[in-house]
C-alpha positions in Angstrom: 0.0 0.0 0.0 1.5 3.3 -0.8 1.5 6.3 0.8 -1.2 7.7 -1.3 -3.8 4.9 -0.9 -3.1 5.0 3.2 -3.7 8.9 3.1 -7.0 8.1 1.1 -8.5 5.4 3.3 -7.0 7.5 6.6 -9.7 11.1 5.1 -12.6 8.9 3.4 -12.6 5.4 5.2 -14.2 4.1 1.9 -11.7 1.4 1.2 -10.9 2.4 -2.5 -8.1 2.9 -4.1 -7.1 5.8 -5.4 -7.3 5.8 -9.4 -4.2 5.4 -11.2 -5.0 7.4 -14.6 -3.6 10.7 -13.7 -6.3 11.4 -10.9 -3.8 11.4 -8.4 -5.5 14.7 -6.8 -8.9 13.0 -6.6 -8.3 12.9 -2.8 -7.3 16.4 -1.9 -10.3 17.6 -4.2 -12.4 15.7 -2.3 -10.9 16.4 0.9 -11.0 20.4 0.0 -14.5 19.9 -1.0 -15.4 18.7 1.8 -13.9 20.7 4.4 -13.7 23.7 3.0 -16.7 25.4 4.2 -16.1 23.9 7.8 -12.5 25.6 7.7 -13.6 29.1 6.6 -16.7 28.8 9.1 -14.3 27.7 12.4 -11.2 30.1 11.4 -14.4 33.3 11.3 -15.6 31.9 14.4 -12.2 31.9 15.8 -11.3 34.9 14.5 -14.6 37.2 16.1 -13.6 35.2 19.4 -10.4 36.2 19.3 -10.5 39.8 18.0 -13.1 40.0 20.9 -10.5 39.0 23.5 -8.0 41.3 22.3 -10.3 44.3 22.2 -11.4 43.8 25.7 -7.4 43.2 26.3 -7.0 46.6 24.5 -9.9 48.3 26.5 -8.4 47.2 29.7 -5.1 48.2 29.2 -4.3 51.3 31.8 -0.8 51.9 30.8 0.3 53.5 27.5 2.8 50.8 27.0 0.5 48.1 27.6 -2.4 50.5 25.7 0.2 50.3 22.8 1.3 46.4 23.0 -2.3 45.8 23.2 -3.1 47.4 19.5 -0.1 46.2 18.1 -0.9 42.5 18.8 -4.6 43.3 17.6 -3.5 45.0 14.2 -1.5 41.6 13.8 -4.2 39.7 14.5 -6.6 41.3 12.4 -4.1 41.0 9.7 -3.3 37.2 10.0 -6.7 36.9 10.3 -7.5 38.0 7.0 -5.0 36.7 5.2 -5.6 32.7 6.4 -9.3 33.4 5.7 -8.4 35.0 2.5 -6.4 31.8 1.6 -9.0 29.5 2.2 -11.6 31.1 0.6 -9.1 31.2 -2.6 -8.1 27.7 -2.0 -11.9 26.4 -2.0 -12.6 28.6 -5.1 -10.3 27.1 -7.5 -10.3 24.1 -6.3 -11.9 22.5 -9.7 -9.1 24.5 -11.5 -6.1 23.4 -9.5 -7.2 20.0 -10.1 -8.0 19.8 -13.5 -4.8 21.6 -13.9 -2.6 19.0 -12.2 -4.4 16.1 -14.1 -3.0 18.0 -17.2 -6.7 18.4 -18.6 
């Protein structure tokens, strides 16, 4: 069994192989399909949680220094934030693309 086939039966527990002809990408397609919304859904979930926490972190802050270490972690939250939910949202739209690409068709 190669690596392929155990990484297939490991994300679909359907017991098939993974076809030969070039489709070698059928399981990340599927596993992108899948997923995909889930991901984007928990990392926004994440994200309002977590720009939540830092705002009250901010709002709380007494000292200018803190005040300041406060916002800077925030900004670089926020932008992280954006960026990883950017990329999934890119990643789950071409998706059919990127694997009809690598399949050569």
């Amino acid at each position: 069994m190669n690596l392929l086939n155990f990484l297939f039966n490991i994300f679909f527990l359907d017991g098939a192989d993974v076809p030969q002809d070039s489709t070698v990408t059928a399981p990340l397609y599927k596993f992108i399909d899948q997923v995909g919304p889930y991901a984007i859904g928990v990392v926004s979930m994440l994200s309002i949680i977590l720009v939540i926490i830092f705002g009250v972190r901010y709002s709380k802050a007494e000292e200018t220094k803190d005040r300041q270490a406060a916002q800077k972690q925030l900004i670089s939250f926020v932008i992280g934030a954006v960026v990883i939910l950017l990329l999934l949202v890119i990643l789950y739209a071409i998706r059919q693309p990127l694997s009809d690409w690598a399949n050569g068709n």
